[in-house]
C-alpha positions as CSV (number, residue, x, y, z in Angstrom):
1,X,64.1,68.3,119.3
2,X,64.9,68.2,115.4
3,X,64.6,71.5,113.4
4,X,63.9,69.4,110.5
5,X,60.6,66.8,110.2
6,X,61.7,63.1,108.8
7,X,59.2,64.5,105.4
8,X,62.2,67.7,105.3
9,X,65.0,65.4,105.0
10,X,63.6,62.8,102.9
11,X,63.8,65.4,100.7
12,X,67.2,67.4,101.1
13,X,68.9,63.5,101.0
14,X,67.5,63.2,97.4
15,X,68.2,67.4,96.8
16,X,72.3,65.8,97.5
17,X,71.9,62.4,96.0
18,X,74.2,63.5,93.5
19,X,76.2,66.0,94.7
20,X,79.9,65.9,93.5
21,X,82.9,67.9,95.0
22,X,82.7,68.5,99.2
23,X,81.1,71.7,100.7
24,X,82.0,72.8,103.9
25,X,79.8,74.5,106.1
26,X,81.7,77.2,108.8
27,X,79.1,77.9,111.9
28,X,80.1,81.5,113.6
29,X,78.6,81.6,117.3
30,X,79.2,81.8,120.4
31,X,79.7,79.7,124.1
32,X,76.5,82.0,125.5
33,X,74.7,82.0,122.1
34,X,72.8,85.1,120.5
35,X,68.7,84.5,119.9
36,X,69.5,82.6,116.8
37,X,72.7,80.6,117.2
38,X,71.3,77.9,118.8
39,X,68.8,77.1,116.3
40,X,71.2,78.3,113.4
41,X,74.2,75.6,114.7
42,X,71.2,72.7,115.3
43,X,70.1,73.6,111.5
44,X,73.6,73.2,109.8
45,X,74.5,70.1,112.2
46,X,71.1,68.3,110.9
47,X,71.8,69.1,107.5
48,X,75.8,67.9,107.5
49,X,74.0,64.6,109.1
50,X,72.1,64.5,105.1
51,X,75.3,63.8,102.7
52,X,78.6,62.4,103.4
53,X,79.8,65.2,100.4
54,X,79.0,67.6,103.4
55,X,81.0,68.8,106.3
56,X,80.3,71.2,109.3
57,X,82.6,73.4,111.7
58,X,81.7,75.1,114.3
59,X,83.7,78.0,115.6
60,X,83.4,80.3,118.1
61,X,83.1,83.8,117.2
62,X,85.4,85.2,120.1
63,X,87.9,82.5,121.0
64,X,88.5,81.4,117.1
65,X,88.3,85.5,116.2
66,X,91.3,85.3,113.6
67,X,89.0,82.9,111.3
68,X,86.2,84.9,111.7
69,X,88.7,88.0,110.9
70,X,89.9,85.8,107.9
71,X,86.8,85.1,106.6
72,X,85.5,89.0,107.2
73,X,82.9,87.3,109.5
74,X,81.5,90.6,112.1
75,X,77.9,89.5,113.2
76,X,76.7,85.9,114.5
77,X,75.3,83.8,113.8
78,X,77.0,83.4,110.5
79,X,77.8,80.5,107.9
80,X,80.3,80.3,105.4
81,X,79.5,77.9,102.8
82,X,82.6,77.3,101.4
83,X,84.2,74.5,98.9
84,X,87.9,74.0,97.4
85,X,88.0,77.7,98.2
86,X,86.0,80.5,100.2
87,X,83.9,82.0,97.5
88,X,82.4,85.1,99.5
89,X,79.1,83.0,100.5
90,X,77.8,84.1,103.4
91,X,74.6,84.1,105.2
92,X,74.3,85.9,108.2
93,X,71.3,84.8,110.6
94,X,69.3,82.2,110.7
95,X,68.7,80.4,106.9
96,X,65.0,79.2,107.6
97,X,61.8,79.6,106.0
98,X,62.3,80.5,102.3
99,X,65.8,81.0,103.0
100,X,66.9,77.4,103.4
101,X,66.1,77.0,99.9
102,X,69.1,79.2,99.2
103,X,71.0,77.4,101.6
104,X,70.5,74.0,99.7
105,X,71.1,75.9,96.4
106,X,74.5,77.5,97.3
107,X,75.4,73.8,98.6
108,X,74.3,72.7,95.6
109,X,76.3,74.9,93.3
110,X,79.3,74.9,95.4
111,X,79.5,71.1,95.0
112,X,78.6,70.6,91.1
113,X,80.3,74.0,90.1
114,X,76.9,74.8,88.5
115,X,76.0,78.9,88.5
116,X,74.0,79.3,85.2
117,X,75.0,82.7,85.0
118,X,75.1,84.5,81.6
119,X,77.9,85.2,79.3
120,X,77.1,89.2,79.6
121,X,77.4,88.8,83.7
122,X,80.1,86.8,83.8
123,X,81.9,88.8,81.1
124,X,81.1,91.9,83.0
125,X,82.3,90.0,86.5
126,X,85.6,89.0,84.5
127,X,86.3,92.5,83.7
128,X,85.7,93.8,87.4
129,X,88.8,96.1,88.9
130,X,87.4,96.4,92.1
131,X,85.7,94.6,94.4
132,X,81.9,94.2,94.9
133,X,79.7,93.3,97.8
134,X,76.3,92.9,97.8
135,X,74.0,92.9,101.1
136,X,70.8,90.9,100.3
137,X,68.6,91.9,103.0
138,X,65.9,89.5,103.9
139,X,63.2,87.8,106.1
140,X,62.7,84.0,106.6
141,X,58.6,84.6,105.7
142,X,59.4,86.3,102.5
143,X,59.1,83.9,99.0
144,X,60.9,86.3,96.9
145,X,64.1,87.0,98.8
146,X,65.6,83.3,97.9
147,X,65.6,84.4,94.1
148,X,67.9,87.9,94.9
149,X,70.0,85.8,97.6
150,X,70.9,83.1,95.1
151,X,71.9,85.8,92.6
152,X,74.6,87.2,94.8
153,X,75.9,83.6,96.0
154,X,75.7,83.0,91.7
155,X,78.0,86.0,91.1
156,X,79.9,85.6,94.4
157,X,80.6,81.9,93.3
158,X,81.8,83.2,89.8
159,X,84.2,85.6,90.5
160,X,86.8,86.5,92.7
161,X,86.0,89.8,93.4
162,X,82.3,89.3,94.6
163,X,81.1,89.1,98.3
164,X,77.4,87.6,98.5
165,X,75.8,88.1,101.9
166,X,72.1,86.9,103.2
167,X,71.2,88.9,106.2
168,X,68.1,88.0,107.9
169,X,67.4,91.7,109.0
170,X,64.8,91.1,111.8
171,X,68.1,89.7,113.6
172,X,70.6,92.6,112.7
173,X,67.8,95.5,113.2
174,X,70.7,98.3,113.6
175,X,71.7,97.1,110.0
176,X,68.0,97.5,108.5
177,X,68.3,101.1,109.6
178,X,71.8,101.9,108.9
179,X,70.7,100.6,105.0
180,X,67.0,101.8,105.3
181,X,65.6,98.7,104.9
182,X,61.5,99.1,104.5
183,X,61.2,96.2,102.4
184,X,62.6,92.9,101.6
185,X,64.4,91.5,99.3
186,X,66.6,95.0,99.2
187,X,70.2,94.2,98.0
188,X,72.9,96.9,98.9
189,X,75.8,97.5,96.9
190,X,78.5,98.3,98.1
191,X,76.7,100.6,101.0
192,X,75.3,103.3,98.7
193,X,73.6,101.7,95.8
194,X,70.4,99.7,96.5
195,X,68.5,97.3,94.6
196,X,64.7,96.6,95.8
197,X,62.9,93.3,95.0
198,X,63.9,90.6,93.5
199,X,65.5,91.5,90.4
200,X,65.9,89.5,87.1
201,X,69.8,88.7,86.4
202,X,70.0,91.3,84.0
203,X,68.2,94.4,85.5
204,X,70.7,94.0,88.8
205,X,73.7,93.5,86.6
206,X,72.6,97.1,84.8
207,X,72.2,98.1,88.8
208,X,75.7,97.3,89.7
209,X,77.2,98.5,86.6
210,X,75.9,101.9,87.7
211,X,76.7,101.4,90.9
212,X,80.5,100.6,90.0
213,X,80.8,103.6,87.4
C-alpha cells in the first residue's frame, strides 16, 4: 500500500518540476528491518519514482558496513541525501509528518545549489577550523522542527566542515536521554552545547559561535 496519496505526489512532482543537478538518496537498513525501515525505504523509493533528477540506493547497514562507516552512518534507518558530493545531510529515522517537508527542501537545495544563507553565517562557516555537528532532535507531529532541521542541512550544505543530522527521537530513545531531550526542536552542538526551539538563523549562529569558543 502507497505511503504517499495520488493528492501527495501531485504535489512533490510540481515541488521537482524544475529541479536542476541529480540528488541521490542513500537508504541505511537492514535484511530484518528495525520498526521504521520498512516504511522509511517504501518512503524514499515512492519519492525517487517523482523526478528522473532523483536517484535511490538502498544499502544494508550490516553487509555494505564500510559505506555506512564512510558516510559516519551508526543508527538505521538512515538517509543520506547526497549530490555531486556528500554534504553531511543526514536524517536519521523516519522523515514523515512535518519532516518530509525538510526532506523535499534538502532535495531541493541539493539540486539547484540554493541555501539562502547570510553573508555573516557563511562568512563565519568560511572561517571555521574545526568541525561542527549539529543534532537536530525532532518528532514527525512537531510544525516547528522542519525550520531548525533545514538550518543545519543549509549550513551543512555550505560548508565543509558541517554535519547536519535530523533524528526523529521517539525512534532513538537512548539518544533523547543521553542529550536530555524534553522538548523538540532541541539542536545539540557538538554534544555539550544545546540549542532549544526553532531558532532564527542568527540567534543559533551566536549559539554555535559560543559553543565553538
Amino acid at each position: 500500500m502507497p505511503l504517499l496519496e495520488d493528492s501527495v505526489k501531485d504535489q512533490v512532482r510540481e515541488l521537482f518540476s524544475d529541479l536542476d543537478k541529480q540528488v541521490n538518496l542513500k537508504v541505511f537498513t537492514q535484511k530484518i528491518e528495525c520498526q521504521y525501515c520498512a516504511d522509511t525505504h517504501q518512503l524514499v523509493e515512492e519519492i525517487g519514482e517523482l523526478s528522473q533528477k532523483i536517484t535511490v540506493e538502498v544499502l544494508d547497514f550490516e553487509d555494505d558496513k564500510a559505506t555506512a562507516d564512510k558516510y559516519n552512518v551508526d543508527k538505521i534507518p538512515a538517509v543520506v541525501a547526497e549530490g555531486e558530493k556528500d554534504y553531511g545531510i543526514r536524517f536519521y529515522g523516519i522523515p514523515g509528518g512535518y519532516e518530509f517537508t525538510s526532506l523535499m527542501e534538502a532535495i531541493r537545495m541539493i539540486s539547484l545549489g540554493e541555501h539562502g544563507l547570510s553573508e555573516e553565517t557563511k562568512a563565519y562557516l568560511d572561517g571555521l577550523d574545526q568541525d561542527l555537528h549539529l543534532q537536530v532532535f525532532v518528532t514527525p507531529s512537531c510544525p516547528y522542527c522542519p525550520r531548525a532541521v533545514v538550518l543545519a542541512h543549509k549550513m551543512a550544505y555550505y560548508s565543509d566542515r558541517v554535519t547536519g543530522d535530523m533524528v526523529e527521537v521517539t525512534e532513538f530513545p537512548h539518544l533523547g536521554n543521553k542529550y536530555s531531550v524534553q522538548g523538540v526542536p532541541r539542536t545539540v552542538i557538538n554534544e555539550n552545547d544545546f540549542q532549544e526551539g526553532a531558532a532564527p538563523e542568527q540567534t543559533m549562529l551566536e549559539k554555535i559561535k559560543s559553543a565553538l569558543a
